[in-house]
VMD Tcl script that builds the backbone (N, CA, C; Angstrom):
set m [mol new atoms 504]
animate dup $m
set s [atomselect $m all]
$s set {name element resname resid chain x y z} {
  {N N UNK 1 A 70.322 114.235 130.004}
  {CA C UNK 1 A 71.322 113.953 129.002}
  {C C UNK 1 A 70.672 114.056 127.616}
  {N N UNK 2 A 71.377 114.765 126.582}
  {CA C UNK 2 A 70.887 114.750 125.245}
  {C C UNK 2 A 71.077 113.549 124.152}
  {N N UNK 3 A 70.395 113.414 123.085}
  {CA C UNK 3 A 70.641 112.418 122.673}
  {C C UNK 3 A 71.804 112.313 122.174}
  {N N UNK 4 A 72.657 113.150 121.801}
  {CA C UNK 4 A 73.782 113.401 121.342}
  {C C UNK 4 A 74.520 112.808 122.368}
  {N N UNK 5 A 74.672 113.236 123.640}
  {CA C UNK 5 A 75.528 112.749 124.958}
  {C C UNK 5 A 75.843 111.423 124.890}
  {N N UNK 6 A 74.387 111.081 124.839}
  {CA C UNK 6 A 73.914 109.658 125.253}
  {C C UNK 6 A 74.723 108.583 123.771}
  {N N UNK 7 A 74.413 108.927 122.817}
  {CA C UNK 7 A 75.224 109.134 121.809}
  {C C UNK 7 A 77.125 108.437 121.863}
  {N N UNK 8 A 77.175 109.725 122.465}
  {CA C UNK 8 A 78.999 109.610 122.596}
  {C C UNK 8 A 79.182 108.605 123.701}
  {N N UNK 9 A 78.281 108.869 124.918}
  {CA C UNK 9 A 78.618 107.725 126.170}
  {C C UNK 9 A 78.341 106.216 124.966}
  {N N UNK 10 A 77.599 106.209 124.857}
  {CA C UNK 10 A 77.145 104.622 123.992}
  {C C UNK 10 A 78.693 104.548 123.121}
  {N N UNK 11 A 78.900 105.564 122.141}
  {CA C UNK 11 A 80.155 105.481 121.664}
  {C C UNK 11 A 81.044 104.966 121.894}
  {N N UNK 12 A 81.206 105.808 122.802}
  {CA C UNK 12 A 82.871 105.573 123.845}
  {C C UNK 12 A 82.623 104.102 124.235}
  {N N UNK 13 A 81.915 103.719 124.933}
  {CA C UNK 13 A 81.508 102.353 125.653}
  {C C UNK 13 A 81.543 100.901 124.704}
  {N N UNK 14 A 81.599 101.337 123.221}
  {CA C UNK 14 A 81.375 100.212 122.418}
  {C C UNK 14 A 82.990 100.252 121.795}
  {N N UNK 15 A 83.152 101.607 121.564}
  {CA C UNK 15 A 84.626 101.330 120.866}
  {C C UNK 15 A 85.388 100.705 122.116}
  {N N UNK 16 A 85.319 100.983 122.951}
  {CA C UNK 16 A 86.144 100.434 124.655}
  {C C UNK 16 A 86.179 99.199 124.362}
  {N N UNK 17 A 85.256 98.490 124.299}
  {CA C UNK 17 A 84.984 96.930 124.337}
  {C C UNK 17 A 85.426 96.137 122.734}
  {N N UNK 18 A 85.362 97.215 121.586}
  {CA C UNK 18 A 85.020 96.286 120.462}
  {C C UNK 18 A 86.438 96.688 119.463}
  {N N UNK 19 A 87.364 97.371 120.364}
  {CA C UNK 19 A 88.450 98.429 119.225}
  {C C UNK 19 A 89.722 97.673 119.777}
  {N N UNK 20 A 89.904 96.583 118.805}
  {CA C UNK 20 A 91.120 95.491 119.409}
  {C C UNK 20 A 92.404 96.532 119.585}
  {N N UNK 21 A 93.618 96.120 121.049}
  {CA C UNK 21 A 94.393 97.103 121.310}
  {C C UNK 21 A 95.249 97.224 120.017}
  {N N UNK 22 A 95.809 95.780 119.169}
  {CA C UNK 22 A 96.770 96.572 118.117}
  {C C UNK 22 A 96.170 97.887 117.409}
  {N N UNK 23 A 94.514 97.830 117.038}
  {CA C UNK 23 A 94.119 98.646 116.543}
  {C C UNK 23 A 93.689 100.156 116.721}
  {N N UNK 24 A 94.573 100.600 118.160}
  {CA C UNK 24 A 95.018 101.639 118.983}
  {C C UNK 24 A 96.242 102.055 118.857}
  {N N UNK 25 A 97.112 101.473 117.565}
  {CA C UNK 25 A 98.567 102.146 117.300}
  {C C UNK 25 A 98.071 102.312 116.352}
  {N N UNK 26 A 99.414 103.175 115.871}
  {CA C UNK 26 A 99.520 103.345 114.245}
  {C C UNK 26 A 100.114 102.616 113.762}
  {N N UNK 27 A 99.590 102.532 112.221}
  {CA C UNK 27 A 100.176 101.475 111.245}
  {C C UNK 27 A 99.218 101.617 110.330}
  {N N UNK 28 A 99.085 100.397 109.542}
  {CA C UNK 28 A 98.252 100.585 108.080}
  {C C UNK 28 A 96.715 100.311 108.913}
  {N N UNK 29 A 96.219 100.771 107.020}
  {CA C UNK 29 A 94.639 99.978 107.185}
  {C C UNK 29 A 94.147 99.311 106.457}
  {N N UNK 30 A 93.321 98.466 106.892}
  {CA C UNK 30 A 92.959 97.190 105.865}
  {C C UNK 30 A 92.346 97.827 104.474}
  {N N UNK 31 A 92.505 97.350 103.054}
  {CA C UNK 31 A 92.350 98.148 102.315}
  {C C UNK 31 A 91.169 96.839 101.615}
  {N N UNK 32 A 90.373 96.015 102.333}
  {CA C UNK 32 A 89.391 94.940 101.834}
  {C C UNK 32 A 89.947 94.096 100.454}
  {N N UNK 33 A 88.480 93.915 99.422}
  {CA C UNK 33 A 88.677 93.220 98.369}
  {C C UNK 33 A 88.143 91.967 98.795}
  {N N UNK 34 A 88.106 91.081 97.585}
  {CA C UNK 34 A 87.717 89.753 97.980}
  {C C UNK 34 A 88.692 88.774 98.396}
  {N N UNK 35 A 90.166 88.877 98.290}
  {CA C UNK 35 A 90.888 87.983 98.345}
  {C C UNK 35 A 91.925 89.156 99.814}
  {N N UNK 36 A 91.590 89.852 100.647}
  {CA C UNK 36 A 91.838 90.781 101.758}
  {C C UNK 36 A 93.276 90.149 102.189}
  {N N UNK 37 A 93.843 90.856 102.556}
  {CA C UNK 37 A 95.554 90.842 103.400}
  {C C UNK 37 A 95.289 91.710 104.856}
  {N N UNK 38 A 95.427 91.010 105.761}
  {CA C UNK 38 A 95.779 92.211 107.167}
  {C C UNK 38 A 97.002 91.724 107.458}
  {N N UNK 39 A 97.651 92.948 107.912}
  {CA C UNK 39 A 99.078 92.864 108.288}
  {C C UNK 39 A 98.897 92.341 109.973}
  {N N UNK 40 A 97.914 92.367 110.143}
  {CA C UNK 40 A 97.458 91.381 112.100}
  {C C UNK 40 A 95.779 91.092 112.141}
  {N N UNK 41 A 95.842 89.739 112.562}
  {CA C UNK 41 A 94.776 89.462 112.658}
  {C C UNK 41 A 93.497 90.270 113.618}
  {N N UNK 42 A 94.103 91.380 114.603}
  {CA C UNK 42 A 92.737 92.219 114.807}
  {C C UNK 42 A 92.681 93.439 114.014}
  {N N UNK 43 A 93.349 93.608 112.577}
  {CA C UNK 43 A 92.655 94.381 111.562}
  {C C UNK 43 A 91.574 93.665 110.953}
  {N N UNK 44 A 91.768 92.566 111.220}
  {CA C UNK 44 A 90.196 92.263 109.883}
  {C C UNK 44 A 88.886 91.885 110.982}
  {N N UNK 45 A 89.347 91.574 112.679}
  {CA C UNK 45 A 88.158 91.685 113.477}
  {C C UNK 45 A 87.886 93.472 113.719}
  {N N UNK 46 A 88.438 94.286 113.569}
  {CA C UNK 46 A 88.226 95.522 113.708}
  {C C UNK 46 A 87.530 95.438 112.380}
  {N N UNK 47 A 87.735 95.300 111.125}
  {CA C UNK 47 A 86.486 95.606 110.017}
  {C C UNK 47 A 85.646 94.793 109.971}
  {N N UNK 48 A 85.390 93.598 110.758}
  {CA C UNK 48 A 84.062 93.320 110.603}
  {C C UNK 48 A 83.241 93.390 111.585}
  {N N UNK 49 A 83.846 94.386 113.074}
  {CA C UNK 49 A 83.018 94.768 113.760}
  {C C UNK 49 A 82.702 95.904 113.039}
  {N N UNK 50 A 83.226 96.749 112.748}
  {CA C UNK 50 A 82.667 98.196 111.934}
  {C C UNK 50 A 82.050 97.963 110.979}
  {N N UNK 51 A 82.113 97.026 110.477}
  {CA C UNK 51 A 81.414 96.666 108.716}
  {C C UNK 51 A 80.001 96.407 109.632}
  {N N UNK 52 A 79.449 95.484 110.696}
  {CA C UNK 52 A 78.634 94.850 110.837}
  {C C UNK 52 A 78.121 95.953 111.458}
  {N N UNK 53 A 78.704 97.405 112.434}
  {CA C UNK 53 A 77.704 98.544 112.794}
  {C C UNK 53 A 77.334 99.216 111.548}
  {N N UNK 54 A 78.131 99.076 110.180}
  {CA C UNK 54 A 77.862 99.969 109.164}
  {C C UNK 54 A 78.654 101.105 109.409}
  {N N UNK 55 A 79.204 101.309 110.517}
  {CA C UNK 55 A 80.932 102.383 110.617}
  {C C UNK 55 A 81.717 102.347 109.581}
  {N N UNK 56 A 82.170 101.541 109.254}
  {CA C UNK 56 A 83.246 101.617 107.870}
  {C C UNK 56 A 82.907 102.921 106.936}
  {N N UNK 57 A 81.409 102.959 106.966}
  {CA C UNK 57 A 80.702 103.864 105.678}
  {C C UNK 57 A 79.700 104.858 107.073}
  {N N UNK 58 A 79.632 105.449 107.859}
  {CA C UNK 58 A 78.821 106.048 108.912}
  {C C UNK 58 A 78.444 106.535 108.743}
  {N N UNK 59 A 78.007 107.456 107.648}
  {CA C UNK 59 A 77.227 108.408 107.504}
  {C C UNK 59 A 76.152 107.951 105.795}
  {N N UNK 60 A 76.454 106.585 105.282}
  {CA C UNK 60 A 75.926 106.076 104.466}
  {C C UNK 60 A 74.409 105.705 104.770}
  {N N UNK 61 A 73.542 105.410 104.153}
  {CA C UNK 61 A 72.286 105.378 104.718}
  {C C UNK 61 A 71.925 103.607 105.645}
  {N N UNK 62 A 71.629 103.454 106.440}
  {CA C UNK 62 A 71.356 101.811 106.819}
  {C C UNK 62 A 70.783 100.794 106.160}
  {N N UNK 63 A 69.541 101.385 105.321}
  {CA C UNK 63 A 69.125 100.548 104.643}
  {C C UNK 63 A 70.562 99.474 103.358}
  {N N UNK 64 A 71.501 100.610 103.309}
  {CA C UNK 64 A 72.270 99.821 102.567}
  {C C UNK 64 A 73.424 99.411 103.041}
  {N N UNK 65 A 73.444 99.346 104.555}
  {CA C UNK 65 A 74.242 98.872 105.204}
  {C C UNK 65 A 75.056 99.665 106.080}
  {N N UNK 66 A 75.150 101.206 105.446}
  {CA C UNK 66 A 75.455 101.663 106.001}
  {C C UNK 66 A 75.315 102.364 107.905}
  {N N UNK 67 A 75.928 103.224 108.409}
  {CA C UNK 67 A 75.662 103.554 109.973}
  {C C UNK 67 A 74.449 104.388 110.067}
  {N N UNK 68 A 74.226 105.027 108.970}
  {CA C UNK 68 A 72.943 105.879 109.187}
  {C C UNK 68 A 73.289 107.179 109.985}
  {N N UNK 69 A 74.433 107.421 110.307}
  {CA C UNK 69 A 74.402 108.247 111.729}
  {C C UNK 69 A 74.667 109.723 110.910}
  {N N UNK 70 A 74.043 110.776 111.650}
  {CA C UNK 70 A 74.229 112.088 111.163}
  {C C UNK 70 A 75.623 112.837 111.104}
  {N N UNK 71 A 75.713 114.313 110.296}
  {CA C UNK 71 A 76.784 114.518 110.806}
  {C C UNK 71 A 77.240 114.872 112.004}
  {N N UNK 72 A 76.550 114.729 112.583}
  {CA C UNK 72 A 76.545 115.234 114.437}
  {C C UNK 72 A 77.584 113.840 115.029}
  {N N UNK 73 A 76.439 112.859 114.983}
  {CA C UNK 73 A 76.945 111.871 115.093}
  {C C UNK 73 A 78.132 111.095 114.679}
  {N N UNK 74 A 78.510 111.204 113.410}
  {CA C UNK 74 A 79.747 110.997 112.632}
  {C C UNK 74 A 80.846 111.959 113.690}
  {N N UNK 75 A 80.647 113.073 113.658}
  {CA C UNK 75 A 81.913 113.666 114.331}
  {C C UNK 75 A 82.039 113.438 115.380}
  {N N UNK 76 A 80.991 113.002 116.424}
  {CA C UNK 76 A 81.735 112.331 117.770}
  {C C UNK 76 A 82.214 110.881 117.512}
  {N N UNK 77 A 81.745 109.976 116.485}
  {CA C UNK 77 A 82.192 108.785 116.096}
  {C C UNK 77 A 83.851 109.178 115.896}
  {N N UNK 78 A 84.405 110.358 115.112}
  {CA C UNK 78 A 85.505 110.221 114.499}
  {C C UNK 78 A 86.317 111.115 116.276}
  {N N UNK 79 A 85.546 111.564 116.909}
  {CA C UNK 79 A 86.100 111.989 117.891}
  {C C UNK 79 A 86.702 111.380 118.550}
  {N N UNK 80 A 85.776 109.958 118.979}
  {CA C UNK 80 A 85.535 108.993 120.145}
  {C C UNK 80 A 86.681 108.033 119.870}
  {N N UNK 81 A 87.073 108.105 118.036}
  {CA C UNK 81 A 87.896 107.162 117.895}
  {C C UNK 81 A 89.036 107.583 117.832}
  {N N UNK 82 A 88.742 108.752 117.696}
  {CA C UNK 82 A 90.724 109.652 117.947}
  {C C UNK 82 A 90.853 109.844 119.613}
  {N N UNK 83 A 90.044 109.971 120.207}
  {CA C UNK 83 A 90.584 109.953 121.564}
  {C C UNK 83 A 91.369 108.419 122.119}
  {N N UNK 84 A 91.197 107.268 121.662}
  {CA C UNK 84 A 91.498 106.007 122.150}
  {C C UNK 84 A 92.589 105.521 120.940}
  {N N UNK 85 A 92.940 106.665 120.086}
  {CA C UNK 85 A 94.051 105.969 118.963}
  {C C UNK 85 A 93.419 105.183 117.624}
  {N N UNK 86 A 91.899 105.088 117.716}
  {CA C UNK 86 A 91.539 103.357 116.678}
  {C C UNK 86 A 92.178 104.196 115.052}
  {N N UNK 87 A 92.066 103.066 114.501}
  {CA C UNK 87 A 92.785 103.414 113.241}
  {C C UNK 87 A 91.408 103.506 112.538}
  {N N UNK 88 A 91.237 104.218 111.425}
  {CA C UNK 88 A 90.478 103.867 110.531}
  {C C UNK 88 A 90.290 102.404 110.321}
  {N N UNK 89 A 89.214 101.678 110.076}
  {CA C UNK 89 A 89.289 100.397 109.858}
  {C C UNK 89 A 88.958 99.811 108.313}
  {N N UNK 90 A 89.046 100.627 107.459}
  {CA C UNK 90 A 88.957 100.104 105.937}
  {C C UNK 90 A 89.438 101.560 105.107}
  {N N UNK 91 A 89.867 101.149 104.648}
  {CA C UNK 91 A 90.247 102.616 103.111}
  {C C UNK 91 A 90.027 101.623 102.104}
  {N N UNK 92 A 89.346 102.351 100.697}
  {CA C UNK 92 A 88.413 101.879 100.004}
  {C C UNK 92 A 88.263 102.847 98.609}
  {N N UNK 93 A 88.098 102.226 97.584}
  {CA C UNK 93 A 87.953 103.129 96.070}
  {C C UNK 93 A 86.505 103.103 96.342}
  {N N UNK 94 A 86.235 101.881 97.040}
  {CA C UNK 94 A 84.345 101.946 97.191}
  {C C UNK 94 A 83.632 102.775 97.878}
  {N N UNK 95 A 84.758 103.301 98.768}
  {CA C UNK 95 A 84.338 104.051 99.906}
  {C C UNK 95 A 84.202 105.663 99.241}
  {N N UNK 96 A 85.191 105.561 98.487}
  {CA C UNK 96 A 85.395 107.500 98.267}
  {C C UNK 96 A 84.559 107.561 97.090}
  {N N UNK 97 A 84.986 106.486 96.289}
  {CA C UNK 97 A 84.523 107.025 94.753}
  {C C UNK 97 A 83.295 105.976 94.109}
  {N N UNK 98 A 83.383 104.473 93.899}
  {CA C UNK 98 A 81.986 104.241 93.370}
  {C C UNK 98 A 81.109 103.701 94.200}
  {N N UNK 99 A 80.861 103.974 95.727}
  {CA C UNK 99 A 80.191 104.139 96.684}
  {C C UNK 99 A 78.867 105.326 96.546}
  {N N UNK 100 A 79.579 106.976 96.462}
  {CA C UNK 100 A 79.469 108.160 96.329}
  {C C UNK 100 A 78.420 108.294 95.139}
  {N N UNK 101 A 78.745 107.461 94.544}
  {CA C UNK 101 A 78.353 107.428 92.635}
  {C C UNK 101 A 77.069 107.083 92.786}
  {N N UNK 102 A 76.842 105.574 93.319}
  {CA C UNK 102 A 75.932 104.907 93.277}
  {C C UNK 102 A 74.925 105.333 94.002}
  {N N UNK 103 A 75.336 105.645 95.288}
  {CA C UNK 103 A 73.892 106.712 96.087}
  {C C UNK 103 A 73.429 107.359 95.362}
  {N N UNK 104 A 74.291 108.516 94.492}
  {CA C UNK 104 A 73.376 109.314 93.603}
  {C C UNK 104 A 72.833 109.143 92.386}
  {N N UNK 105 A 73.379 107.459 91.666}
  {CA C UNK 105 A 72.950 107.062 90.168}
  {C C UNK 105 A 72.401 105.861 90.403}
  {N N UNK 106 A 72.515 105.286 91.001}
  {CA C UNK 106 A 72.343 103.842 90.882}
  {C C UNK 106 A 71.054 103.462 91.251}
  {N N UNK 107 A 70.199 102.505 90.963}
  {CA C UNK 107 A 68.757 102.567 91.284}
  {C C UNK 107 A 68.184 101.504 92.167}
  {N N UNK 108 A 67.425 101.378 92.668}
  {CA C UNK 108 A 67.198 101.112 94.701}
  {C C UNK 108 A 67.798 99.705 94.644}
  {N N UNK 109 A 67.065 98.577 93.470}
  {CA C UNK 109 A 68.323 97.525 93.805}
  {C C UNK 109 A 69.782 97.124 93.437}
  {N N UNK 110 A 70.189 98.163 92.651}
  {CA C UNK 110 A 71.315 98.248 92.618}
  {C C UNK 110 A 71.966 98.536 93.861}
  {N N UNK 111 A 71.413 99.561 94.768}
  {CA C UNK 111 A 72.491 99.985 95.553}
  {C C UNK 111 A 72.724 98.769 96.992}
  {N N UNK 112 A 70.904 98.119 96.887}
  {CA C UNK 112 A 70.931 97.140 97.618}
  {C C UNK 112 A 71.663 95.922 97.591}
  {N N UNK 113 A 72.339 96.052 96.238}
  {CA C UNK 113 A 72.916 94.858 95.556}
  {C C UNK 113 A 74.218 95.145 95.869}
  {N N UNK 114 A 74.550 96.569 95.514}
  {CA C UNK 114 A 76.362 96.636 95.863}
  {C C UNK 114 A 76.888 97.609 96.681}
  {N N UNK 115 A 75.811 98.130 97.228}
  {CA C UNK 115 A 76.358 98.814 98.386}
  {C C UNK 115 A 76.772 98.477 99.715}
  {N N UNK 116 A 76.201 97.345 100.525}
  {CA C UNK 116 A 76.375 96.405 101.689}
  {C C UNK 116 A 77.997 96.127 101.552}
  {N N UNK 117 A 78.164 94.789 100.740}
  {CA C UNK 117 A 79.372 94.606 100.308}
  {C C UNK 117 A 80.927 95.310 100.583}
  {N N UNK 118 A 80.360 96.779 99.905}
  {CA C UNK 118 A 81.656 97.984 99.995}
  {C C UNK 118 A 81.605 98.439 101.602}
  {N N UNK 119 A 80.376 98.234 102.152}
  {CA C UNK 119 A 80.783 98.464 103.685}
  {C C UNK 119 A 81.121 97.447 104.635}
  {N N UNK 120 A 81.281 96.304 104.063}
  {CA C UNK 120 A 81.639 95.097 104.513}
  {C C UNK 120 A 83.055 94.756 104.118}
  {N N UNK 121 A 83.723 96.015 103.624}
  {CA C UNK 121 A 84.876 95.709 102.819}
  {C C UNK 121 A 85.427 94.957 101.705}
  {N N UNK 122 A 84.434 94.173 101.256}
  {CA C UNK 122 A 84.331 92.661 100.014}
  {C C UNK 122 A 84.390 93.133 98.940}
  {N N UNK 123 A 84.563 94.915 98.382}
  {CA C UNK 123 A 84.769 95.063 97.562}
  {C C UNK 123 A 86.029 95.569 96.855}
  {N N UNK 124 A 86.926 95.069 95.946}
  {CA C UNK 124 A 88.424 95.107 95.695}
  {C C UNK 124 A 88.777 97.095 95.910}
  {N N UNK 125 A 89.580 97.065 96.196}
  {CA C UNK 125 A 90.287 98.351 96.601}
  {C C UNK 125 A 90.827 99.133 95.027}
  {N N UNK 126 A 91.193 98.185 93.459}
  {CA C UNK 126 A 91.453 98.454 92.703}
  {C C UNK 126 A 90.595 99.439 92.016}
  {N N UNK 127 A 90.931 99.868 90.982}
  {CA C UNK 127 A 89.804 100.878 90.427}
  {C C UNK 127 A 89.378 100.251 89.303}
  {N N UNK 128 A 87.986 99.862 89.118}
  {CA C UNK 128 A 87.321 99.234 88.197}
  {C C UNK 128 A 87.519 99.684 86.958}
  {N N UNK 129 A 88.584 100.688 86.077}
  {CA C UNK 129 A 88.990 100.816 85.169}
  {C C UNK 129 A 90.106 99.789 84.899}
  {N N UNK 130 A 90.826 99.538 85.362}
  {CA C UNK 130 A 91.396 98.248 84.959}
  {C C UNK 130 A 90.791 96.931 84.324}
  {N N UNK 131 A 91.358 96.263 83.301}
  {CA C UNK 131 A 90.518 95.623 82.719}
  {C C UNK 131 A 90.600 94.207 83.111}
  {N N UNK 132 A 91.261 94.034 84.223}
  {CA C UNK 132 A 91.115 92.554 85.406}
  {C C UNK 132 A 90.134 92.712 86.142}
  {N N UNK 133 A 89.468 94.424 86.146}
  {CA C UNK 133 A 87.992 94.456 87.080}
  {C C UNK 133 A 86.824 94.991 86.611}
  {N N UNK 134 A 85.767 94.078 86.782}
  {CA C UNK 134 A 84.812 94.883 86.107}
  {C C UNK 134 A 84.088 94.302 87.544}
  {N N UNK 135 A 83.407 95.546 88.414}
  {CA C UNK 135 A 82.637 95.250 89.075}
  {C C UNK 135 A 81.435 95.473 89.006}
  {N N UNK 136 A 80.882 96.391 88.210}
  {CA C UNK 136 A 79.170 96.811 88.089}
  {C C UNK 136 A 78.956 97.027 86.652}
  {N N UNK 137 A 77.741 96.779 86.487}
  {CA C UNK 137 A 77.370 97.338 84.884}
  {C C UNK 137 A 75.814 97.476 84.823}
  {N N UNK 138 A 75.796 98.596 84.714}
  {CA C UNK 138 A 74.675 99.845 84.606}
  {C C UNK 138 A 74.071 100.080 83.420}
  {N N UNK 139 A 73.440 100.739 83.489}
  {CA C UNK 139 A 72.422 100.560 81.988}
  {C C UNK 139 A 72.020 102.475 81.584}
  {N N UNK 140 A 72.804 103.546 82.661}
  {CA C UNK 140 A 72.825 104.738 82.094}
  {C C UNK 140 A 73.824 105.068 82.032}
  {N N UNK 141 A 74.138 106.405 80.993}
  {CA C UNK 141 A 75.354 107.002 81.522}
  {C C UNK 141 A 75.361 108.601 81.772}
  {N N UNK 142 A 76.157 108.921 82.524}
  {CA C UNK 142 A 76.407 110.649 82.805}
  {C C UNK 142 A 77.448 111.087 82.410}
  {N N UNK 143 A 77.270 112.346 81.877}
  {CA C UNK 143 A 78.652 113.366 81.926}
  {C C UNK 143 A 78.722 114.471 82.548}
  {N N UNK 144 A 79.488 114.415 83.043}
  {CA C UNK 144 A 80.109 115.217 83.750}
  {C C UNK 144 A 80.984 116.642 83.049}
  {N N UNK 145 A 80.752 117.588 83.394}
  {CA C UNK 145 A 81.637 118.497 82.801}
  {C C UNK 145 A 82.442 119.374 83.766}
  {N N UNK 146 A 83.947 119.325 83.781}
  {CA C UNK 146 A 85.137 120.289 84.617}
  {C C UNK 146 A 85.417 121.196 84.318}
  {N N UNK 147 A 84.612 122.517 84.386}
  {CA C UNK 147 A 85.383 123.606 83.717}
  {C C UNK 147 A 86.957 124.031 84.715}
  {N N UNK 148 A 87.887 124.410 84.307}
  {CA C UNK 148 A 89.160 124.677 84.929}
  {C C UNK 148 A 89.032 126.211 84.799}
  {N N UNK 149 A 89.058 127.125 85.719}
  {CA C UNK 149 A 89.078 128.552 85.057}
  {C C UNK 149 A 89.545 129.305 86.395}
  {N N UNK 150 A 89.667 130.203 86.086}
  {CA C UNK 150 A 89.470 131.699 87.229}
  {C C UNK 150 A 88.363 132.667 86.899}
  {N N UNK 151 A 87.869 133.163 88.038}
  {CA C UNK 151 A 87.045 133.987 88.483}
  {C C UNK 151 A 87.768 135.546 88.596}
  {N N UNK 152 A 87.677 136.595 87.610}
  {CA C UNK 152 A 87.694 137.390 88.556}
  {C C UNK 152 A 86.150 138.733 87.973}
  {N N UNK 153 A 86.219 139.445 89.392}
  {CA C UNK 153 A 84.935 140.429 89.524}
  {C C UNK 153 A 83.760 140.109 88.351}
  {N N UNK 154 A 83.626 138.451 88.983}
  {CA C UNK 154 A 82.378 138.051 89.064}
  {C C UNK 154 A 82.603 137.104 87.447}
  {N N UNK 155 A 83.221 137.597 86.788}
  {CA C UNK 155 A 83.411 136.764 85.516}
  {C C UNK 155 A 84.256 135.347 85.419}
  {N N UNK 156 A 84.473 134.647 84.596}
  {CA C UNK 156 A 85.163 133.156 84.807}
  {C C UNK 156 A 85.367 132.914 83.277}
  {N N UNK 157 A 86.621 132.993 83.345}
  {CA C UNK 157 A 87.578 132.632 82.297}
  {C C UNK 157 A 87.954 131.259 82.191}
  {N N UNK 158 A 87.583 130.476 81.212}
  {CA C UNK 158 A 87.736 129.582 80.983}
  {C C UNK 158 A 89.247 128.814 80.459}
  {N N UNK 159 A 89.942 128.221 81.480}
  {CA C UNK 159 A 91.075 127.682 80.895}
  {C C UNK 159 A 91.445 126.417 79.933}
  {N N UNK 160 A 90.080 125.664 80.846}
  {CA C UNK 160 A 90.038 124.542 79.800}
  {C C UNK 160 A 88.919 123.814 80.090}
  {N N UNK 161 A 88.317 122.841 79.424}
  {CA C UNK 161 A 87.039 122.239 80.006}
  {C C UNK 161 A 87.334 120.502 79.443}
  {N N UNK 162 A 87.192 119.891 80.606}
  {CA C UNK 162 A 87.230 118.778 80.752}
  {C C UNK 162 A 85.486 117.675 80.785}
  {N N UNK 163 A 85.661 116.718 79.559}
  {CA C UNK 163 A 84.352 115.810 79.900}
  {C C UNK 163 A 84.053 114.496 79.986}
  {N N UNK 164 A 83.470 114.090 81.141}
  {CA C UNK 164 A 84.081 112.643 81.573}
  {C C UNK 164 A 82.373 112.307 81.240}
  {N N UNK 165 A 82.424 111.171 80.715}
  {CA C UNK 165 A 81.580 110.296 80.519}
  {C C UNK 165 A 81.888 109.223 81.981}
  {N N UNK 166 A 80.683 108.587 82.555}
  {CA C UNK 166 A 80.622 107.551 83.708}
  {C C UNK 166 A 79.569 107.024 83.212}
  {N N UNK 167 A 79.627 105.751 82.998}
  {CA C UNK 167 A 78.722 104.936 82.708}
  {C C UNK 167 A 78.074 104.411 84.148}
  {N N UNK 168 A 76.947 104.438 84.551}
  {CA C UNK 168 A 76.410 104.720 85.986}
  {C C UNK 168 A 75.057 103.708 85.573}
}
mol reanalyze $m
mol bondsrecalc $m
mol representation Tube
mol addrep $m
């Protein structure tokens, strides 16, 4: 058996045991924060069994809480869990967007500081531009530049150019 196999059998065998049945229909997903709402009480034991493998975030690194697992691994994870119905168990602004950020800006105890958290779901689902949230504050900043254009035979016409400052 390959490690990969061995892998998916371990998979299969843990979601079996640890993937509460409501959380085998469809319906919502827990969207965390500090003050959290589940619409049934085995959505929030489904995220803190996944929060505590570091699944929520699976392909995030372990040291920061994340699953560590490759993309090999990730796709039988997302396999294993579409074969048995599980729902996603967290959707997250932390997850897509200042999760993403911080791996690549943020510096080793920063990420140790607020990266766990967002895979534990504890971090608000709102977008820290709102001025009821301020969740991090960083000491660099980046810009970013969007050029909007078309390409053609090899050239790129510029339609418009967009520049976002992120304070990181």
């Amino acid at each position: 058996m390959t490690d990969l196999q061995t892998f998916r059998e371990e998979t299969r065998n843990w979601l079996e045991a640890n993937c509460p049945p409501e959380m085998r229909k469809p319906g919502d997903v827990a969207w965390g924060g500090r003050n959290a709402q589940f619409s049934h009480p085995d959505q929030k034991i489904w995220l803190e069994r996944m929060g505590e493998k570091g699944w929520t975030c699976p392909t995030w690194p372990s040291e920061y809480g994340g699953g560590g697992l490759s993309k090999e691994e990730n796709k039988i994870l997302q396999e294993e869990m579409g074969a048995i119905g599980a729902r996603s168990p967290l959707g997250s602004f932390g997850i897509w967007m200042l999760g993403p950020a911080l791996l690549e800006f943020a510096t080793e105890e920063q990420k140790k500081e607020h990266l766990p958290p967002i895979v534990r779901g504890e971090v608000p689902a709102e977008s820290p531009s709102r001025p009821s949230v301020r969740l991090f504050e960083f000491e660099t900043a980046v810009t970013i530049n969007i050029i909007i254009g078309i390409r053609i035979n090899h050239n790129i016409f510029s339609l418009s150019k967009i520049a976002l400052e992120i304070r990181a």
